[in-house]
C-alpha positions in Angstrom: 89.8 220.4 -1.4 89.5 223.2 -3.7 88.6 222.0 -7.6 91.0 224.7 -10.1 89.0 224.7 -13.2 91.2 224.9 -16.0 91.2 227.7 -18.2 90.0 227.7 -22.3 92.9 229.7 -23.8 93.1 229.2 -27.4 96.0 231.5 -27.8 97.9 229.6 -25.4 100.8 227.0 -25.8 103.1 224.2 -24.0 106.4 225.8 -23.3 109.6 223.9 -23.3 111.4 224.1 -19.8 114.0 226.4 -21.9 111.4 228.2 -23.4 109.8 229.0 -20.0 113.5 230.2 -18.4 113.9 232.9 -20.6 110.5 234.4 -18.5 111.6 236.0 -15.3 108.9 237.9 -12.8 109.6 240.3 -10.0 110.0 238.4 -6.5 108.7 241.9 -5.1 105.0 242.3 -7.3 102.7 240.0 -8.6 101.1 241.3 -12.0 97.2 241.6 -11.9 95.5 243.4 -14.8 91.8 244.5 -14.3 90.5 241.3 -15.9 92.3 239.0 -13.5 91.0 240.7 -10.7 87.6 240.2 -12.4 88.1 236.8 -12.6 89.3 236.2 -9.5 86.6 238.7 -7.9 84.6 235.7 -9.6 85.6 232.6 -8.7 85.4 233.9 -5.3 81.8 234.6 -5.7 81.4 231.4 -7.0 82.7 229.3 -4.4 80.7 231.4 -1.2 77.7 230.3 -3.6 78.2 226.9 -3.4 79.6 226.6 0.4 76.8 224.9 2.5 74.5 226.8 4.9 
């Protein structure tokens, strides 16, 4: 099973299930910015690291 490592954000904080409605996404495109592709680009290094050989 794949272990998601939660992620430090300090400027982060629990939103209310109200609070979270008023945030609507596309259903067509999924938002990457450079540094999530950086940290996905990552992880993905990371876990062909630790497969076995």
């Amino acid at each position: 099973m794949k272990r998601i490592v939660k992620p430090e954000l300090p400027d982060a904080k629990v939103l209310s299930p109200l609070e979270l409605n008023k945030y609507r996404f596309s259903d067509k495109h999924t938002v990457l910015t450079p540094n999530q592709l950086e940290k996905l680009a990552a992880s993905d290094a990371d876990v062909e690291e630790s497969k076995p050989q």
